[in-house]
N, C-alpha and C positions, 0 to 999 in steps of 0.2 A: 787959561789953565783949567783943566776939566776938573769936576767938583771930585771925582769920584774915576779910578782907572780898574778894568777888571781884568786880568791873565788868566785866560784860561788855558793849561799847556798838559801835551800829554802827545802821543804819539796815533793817531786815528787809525791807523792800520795795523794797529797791536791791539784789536779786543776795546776790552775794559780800561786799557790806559789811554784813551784817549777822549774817556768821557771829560777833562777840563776843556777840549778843545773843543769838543761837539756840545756843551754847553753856553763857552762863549759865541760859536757861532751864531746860535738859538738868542740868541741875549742880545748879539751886536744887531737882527732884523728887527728888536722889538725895543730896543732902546735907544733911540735918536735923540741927535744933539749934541748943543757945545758943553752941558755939562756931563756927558757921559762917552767915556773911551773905552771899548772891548778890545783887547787883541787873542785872537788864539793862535799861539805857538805851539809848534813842537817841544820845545827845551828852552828853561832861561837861560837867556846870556846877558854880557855885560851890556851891552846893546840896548838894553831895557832900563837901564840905571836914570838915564835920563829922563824920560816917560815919568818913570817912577817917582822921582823928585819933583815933577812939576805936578803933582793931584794932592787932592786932599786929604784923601784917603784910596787906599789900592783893597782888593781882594783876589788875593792868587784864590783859582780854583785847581784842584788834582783828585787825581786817583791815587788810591793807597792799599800796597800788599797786609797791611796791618787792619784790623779791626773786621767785623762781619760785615760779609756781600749787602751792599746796600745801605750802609751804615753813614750817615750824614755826621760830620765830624767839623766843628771849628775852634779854631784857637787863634787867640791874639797872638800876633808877632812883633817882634821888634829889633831891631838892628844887633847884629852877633857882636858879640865882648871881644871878639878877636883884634889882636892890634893891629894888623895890616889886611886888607881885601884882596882877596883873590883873582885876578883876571884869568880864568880858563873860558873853555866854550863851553862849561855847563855852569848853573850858580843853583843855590835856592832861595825864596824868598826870603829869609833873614839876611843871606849875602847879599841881593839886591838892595837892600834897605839900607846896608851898611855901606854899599857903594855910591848910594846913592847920597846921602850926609858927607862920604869922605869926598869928593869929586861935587857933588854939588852946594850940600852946607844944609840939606834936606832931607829928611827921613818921615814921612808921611807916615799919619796912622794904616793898621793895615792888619788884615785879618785870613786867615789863612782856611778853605773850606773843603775838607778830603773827605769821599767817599770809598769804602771798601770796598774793593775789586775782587772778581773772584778768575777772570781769565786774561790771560795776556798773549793768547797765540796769535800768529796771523790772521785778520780779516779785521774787516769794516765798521761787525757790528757790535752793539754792548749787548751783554749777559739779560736777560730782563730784569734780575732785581736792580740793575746799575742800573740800567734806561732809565727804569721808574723815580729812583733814588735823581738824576739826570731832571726829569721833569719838577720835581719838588725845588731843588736847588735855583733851575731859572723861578718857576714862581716866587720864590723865597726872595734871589737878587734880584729880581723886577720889582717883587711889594716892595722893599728896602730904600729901592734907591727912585721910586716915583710918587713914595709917601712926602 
């Protein structure tokens, strides 16, 4: 069971929305081992539910239309009050968490880390204040999880 799971998800070829992805990438070269599991996704799915319940704690990474470009943003999460989970092809962290308790009996701590995007058109690269905001965030979840 990895101590610690991180999602980074986001679309790399839409700009600024794919800085969770180009972060876990970055994260998954410099964080080896059996306690530490990166995935970067495009989009969460149910698929992940499982992962998810088996760490000890998770940290979804995103991009976010809300708050200023470059803006490092986290908040604790915790499984949605909703009575029943939803199986489509997209979720959000809260929905993973809750799928993952209802289907496995698990709901791991977990923390949610969005930075504010300022473009989402076609191409490859991030905005500079994303990149930047990008580089802080891996140093941040590397000190984190190798203290």
């Amino acid at each position: 069971m990895p101590r610690a799971l991180i999602i980074g998800y986001g679309n790399p070829l839409r700009g600024d929305d794919g800085l969770g992805w180009h972060v876990a990438e970055r994260l998954r070269s410099l964080l080896k081992g059996p306690d530490v599991e990166v995935l970067a996704v495009q989009q969460l799915t149910p698929e992940l539910m499982e992962p998810v319940s088996l760490a000890e704690r998770v940290i979804f990474i995103d991009a976010s239309a809300e708050g200023t470009p470059g803006e490092v943003r986290e908040r604790v999460i915790s499984p949605t009050s909703e009575d029943r989970v939803r199986f489509t092809h997209s979720s959000s962290p809260e929905g993973l968490l809750s799928g993952a308790l209802c289907l496995y009996g698990r709901a791991p701590e977990a923390i949610l880390l969005t930075v504010g995007a300022s473009q989402f058109d076609f191409g490859a690269n991030l905005s500079p204040l994303v990149r930047e905001a990008a580089d802080r965030l891996v140093a941040k979840v590397s000190a984190s999880l190798l203290s």
